[in-house]
Backbone as CSV, one residue per row, in Angstrom:
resi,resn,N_x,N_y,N_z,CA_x,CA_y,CA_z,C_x,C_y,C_z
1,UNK,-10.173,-17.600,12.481,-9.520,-16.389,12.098,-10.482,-15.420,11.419
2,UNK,-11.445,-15.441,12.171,-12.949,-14.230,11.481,-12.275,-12.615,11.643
3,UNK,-11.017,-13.126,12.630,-10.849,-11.181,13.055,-10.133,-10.970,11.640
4,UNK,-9.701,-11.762,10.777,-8.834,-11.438,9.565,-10.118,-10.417,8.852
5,UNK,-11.211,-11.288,8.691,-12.030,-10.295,7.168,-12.443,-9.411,8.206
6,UNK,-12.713,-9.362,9.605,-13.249,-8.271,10.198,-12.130,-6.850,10.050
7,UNK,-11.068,-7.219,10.148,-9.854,-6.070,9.890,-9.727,-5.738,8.498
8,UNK,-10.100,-7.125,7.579,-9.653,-6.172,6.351,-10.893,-5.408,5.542
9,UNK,-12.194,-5.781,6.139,-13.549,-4.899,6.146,-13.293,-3.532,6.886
10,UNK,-12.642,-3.579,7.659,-12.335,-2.312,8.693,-11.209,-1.460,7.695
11,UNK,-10.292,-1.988,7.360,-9.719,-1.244,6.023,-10.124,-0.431,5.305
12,UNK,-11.176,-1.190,4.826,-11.802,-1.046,3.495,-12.892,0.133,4.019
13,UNK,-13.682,0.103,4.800,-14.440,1.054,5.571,-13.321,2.035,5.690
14,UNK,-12.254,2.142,6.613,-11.837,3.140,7.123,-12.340,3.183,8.857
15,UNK,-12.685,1.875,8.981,-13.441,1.712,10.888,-12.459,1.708,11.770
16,UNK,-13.379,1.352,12.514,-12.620,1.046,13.938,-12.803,-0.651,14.164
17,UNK,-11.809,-1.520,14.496,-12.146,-2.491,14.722,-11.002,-2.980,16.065
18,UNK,-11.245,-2.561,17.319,-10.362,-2.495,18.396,-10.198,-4.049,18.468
19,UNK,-11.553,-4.676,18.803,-11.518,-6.158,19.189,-10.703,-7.224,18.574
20,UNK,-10.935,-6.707,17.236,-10.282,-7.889,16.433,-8.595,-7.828,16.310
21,UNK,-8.234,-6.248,16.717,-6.897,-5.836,16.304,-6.505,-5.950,17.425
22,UNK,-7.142,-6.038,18.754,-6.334,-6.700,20.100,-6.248,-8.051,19.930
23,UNK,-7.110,-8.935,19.266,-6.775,-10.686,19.487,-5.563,-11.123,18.476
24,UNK,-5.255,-9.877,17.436,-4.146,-10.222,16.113,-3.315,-9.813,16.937
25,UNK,-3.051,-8.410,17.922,-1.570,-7.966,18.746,-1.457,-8.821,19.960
26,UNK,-2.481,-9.733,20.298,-1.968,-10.674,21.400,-1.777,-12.026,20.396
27,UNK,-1.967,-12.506,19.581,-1.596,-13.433,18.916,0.050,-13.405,17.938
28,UNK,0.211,-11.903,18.046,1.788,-11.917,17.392,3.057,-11.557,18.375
29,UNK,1.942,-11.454,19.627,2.667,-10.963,20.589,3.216,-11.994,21.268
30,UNK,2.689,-13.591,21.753,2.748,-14.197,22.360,3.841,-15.009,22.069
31,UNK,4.912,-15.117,23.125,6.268,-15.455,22.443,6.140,-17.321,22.517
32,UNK,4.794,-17.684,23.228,4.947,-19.051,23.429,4.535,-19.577,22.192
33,UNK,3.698,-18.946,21.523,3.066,-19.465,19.997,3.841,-19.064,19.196
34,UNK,3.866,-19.629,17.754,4.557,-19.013,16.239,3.490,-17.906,15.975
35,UNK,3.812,-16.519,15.162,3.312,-15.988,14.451,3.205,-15.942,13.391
36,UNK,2.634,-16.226,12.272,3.096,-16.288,10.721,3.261,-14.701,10.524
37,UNK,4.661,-14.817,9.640,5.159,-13.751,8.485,3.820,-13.450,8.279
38,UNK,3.154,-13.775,7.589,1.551,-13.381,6.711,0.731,-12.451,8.074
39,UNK,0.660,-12.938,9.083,-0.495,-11.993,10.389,0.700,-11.131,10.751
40,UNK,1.573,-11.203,10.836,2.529,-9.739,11.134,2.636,-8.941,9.958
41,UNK,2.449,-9.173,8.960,2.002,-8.365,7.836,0.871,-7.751,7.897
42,UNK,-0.371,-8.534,8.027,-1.775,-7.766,8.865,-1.375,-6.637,9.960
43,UNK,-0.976,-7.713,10.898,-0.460,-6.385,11.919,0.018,-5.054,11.999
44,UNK,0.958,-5.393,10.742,1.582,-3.976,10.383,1.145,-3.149,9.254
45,UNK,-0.054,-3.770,8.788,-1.049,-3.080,7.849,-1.676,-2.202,8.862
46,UNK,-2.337,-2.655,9.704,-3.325,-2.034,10.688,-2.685,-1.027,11.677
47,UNK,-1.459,-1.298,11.670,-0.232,-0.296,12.612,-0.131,0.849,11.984
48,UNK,-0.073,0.421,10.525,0.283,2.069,9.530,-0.924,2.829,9.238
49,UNK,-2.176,1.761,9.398,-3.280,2.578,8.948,-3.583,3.533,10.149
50,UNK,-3.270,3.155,11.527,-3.698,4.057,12.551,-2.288,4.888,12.704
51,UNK,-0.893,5.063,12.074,-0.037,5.863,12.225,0.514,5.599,12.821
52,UNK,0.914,4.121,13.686,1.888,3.391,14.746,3.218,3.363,13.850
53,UNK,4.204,4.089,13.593,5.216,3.745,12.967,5.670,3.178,13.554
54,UNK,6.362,3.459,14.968,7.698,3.009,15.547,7.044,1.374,15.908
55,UNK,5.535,0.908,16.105,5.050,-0.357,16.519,5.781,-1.034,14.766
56,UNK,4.470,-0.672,14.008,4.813,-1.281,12.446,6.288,-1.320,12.416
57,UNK,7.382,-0.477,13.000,8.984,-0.967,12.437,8.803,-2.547,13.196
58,UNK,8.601,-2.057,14.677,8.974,-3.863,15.487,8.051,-4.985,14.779
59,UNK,7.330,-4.853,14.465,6.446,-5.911,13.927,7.254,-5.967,12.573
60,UNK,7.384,-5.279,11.731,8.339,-5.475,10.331,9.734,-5.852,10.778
61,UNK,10.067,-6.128,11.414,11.301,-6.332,12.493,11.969,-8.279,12.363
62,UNK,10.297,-8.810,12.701,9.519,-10.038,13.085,9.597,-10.738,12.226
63,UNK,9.224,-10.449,10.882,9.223,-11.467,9.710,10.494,-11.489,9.412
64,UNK,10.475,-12.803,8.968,11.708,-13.832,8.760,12.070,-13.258,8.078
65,UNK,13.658,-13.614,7.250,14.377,-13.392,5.900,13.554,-13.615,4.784
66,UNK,13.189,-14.661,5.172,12.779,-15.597,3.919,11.060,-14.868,3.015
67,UNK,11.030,-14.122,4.221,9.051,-13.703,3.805,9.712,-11.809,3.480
68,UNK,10.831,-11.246,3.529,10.687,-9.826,4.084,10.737,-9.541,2.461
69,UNK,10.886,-10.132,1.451,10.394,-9.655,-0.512,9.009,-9.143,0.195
70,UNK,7.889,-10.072,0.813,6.384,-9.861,0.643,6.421,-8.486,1.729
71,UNK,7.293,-8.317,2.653,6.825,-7.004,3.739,7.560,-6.033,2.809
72,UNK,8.318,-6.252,1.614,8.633,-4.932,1.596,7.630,-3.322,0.996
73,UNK,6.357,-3.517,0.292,5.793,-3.048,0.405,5.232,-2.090,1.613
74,UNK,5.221,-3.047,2.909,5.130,-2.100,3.790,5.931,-1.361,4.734
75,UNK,7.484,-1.860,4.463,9.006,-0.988,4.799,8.302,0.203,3.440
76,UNK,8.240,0.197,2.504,7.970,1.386,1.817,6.903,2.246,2.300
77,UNK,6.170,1.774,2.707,5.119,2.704,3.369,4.836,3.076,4.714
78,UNK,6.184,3.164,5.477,6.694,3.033,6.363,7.348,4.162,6.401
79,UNK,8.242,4.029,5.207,9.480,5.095,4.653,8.800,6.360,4.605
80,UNK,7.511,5.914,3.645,6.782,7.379,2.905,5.827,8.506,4.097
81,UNK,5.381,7.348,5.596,5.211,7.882,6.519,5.924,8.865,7.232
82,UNK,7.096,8.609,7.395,8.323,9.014,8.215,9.222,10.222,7.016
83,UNK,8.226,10.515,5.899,8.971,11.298,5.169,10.300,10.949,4.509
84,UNK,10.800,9.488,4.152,12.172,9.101,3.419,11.772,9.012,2.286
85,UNK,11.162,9.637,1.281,10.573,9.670,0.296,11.652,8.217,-0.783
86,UNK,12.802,9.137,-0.806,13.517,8.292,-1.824,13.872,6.447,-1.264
87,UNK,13.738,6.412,0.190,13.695,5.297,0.566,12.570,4.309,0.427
88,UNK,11.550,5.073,0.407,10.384,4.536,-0.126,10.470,3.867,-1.333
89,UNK,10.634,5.063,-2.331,10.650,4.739,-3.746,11.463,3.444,-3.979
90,UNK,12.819,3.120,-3.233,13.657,1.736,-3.379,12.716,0.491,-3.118
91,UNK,12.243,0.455,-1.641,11.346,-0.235,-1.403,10.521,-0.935,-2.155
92,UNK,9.505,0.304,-2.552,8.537,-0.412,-3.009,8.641,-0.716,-4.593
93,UNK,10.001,0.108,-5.218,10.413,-0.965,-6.802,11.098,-2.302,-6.371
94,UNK,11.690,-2.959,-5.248,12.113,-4.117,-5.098,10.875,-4.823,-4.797
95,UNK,9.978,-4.011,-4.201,8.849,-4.890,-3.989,8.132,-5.693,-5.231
96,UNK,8.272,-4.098,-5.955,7.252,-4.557,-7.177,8.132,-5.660,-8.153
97,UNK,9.726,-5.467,-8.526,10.380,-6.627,-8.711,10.227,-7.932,-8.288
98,UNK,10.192,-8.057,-6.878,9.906,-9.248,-6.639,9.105,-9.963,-6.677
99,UNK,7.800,-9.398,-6.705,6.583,-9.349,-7.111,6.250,-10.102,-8.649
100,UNK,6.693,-9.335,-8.993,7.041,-9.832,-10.876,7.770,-10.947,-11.008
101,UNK,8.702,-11.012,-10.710,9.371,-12.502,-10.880,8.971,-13.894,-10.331
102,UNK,8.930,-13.544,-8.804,7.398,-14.501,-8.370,6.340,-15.042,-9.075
103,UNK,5.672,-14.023,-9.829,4.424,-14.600,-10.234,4.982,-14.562,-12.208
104,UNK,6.011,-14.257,-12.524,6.708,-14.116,-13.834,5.342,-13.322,-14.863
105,UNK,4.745,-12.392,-14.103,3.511,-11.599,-14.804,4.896,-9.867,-14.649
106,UNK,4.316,-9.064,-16.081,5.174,-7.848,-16.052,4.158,-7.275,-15.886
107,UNK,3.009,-7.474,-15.983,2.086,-6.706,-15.764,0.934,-6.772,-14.193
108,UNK,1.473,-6.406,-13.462,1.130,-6.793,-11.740,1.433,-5.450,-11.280
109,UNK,0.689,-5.224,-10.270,0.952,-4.208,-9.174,0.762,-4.863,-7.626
110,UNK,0.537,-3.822,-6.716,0.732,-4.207,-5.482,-0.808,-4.470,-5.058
111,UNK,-1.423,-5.365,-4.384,-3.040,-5.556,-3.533,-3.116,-5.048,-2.689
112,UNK,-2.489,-4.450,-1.967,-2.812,-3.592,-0.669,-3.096,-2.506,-0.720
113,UNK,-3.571,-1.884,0.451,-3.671,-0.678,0.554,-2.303,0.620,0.608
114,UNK,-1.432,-0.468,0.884,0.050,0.147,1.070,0.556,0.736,-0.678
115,UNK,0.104,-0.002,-1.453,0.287,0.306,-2.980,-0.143,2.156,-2.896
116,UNK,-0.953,1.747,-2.509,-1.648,4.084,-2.665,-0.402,4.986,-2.140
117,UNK,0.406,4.165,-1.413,1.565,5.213,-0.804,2.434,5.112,-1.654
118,UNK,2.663,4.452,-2.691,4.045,4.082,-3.958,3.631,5.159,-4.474
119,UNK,2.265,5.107,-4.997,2.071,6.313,-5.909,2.018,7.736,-5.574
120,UNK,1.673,8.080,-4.029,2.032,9.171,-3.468,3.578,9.479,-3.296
121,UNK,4.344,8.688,-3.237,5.466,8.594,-2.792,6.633,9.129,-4.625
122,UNK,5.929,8.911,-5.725,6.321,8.681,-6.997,5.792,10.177,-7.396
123,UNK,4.573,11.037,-7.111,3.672,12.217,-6.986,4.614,13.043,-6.589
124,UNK,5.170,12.465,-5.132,5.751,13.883,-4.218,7.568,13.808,-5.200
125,UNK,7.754,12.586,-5.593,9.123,13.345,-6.279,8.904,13.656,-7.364
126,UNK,7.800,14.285,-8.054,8.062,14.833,-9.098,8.010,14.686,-10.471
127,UNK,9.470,13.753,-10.687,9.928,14.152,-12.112,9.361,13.331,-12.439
128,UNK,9.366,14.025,-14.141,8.348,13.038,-14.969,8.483,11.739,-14.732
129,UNK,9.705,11.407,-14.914,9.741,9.776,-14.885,8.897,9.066,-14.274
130,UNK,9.237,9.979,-12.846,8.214,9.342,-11.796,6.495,9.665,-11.888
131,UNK,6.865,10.769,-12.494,4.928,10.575,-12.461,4.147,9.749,-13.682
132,UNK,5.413,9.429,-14.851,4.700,8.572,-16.017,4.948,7.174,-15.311
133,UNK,5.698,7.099,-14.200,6.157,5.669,-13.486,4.440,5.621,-12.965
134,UNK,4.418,6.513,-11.712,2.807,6.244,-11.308,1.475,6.086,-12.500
135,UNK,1.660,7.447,-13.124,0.652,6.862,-14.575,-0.015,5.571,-15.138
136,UNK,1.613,5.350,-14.994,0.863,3.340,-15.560,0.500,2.237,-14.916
137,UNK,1.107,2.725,-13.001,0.521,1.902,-12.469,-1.026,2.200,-11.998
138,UNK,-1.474,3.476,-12.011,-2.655,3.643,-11.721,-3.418,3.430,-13.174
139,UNK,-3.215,3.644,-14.068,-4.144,3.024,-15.014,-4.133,1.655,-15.049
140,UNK,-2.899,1.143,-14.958,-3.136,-0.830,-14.564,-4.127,-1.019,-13.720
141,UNK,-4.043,-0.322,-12.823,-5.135,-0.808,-11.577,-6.770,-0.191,-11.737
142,UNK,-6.764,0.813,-12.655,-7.631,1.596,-12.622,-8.899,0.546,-13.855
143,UNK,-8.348,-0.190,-14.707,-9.088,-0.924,-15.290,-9.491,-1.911,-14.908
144,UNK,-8.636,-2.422,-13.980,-9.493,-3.780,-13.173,-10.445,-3.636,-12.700
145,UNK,-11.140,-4.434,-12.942,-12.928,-4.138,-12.698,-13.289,-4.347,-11.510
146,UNK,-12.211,-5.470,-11.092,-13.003,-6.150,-9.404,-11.949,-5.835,-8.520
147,UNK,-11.111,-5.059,-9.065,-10.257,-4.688,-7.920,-10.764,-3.398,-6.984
148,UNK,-10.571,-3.618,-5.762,-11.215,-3.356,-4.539,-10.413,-1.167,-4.204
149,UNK,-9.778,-1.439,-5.078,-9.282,0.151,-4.603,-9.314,0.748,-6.578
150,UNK,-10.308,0.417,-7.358,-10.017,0.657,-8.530,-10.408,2.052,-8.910
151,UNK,-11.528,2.249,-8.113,-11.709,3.961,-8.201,-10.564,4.830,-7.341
152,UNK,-10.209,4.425,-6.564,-9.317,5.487,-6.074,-7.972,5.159,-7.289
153,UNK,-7.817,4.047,-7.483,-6.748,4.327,-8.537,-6.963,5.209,-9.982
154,UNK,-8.184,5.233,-10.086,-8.622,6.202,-11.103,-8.587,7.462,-10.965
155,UNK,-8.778,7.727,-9.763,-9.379,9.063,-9.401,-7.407,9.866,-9.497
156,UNK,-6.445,9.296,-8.899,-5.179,9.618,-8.969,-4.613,9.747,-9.983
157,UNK,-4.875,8.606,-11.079,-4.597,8.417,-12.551,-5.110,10.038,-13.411
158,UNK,-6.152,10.371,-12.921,-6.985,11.413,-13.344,-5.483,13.099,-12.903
159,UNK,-5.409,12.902,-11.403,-4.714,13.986,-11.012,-2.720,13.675,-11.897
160,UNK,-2.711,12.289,-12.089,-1.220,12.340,-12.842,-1.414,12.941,-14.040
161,UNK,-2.667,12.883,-14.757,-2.275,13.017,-15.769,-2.483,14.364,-16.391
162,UNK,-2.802,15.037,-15.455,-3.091,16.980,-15.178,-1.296,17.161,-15.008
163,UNK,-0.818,16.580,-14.190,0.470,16.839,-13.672,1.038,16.469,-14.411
164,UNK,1.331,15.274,-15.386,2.031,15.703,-16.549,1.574,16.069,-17.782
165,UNK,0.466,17.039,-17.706,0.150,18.777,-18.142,-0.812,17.925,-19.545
166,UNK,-1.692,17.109,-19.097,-3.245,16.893,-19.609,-3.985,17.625,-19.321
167,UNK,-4.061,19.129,-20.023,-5.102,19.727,-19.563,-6.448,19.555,-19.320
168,UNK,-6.985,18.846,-20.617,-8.192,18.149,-20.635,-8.674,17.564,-19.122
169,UNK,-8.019,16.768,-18.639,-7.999,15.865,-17.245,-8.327,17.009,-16.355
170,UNK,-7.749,18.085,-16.668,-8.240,18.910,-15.234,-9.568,19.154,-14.573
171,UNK,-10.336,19.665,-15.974,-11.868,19.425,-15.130,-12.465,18.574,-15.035
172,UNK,-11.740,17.252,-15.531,-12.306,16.208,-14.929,-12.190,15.893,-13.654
173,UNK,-11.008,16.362,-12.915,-10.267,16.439,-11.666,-11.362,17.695,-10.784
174,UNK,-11.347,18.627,-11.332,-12.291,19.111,-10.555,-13.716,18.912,-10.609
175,UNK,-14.025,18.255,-11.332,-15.799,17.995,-11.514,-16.049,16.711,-10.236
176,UNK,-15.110,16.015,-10.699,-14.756,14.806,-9.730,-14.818,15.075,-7.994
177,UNK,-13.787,16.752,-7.885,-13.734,16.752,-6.543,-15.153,17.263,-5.960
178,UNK,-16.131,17.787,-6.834,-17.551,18.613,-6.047,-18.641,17.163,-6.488
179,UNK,-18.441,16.245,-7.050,-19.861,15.382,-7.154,-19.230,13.945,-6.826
């Protein structure tokens, strides 16, 4: 399963990785084999990153009852694609609930790349609530040292906190966007 880190290197780049993402869509495709919940989750990571909604619904379709707590992150970013903003927002707080109770940590966020759309999704509605809601999850994430999206969670943390009217933050926001 090498096409796994080859796709989630391709993520992380922002690449192209055709080869590996044809042997994962013929491997979830194949009705004679099992697919795990877990590679149709890949699948539908890599569906949303290239903008396949209507594929990512059938593949989110696929996972069992029992696994769809772990896809709901990406029904939320699914939602936030297709413009259901407030459907999103449900989503991905049951996500993050379930999430929490699972691991009985209050202090957790989401590992994916699908997490960046909660907080866009929390941005585009607005109200404070919601943007001191994003606030704290991007500073949670923004201090983790080895977490793999920690500057971009900073860099957002930076634009919430202009938006709920840190002036200071602003030219940090713009110094940020020219260097």
């Amino acid at each position: 399963m090498a096409y796994l880190s080859i796709l989630f290197n391709s993520a992380l780049k922002l690449s192209a990785c055709e080869d590996a993402l044809t042997l994962l869509e013929e491997k979830c495709s194949d009705s004679e084999k099992h697919c795990s919940d877990y590679l149709h989750l890949i699948l539908t990571e890599q569906l949303l990153l290239q903008g396949c909604t209507q594929e990512a619904q059938e593949n989110l379709e696929r996972v069992s009852n029992e696994y769809q707590n772990n896809a709901g992150v990406f029904w939320g970013w699914l939602s936030f694609l297709r413009g259901e903003n407030e459907q999103a927002i449900k989503y991905y707080t049951d996500a993050l609930k379930a999430i929490k109770k699972a691991t009985g940590k209050r202090q957790i966020y989401f590992n994916t790349i699908g997490g960046l759309f909660f907080i866009l999704a929390l941005l585009k509605d607005g109200s404070v609530q919601r943007l001191k809601e994003a606030e704290e999850y991007t500073s949670l994430m923004s201090r983790q040292g080895d977490h793999w999206l920690r500057f971009t969670y900073g860099r957002l943390n930076m634009v919430l906190q202009v938006q709920l009217g840190d002036i200071t933050q602003r030219n940090n926001c713009i110094a940020h966007l020219f260097f």
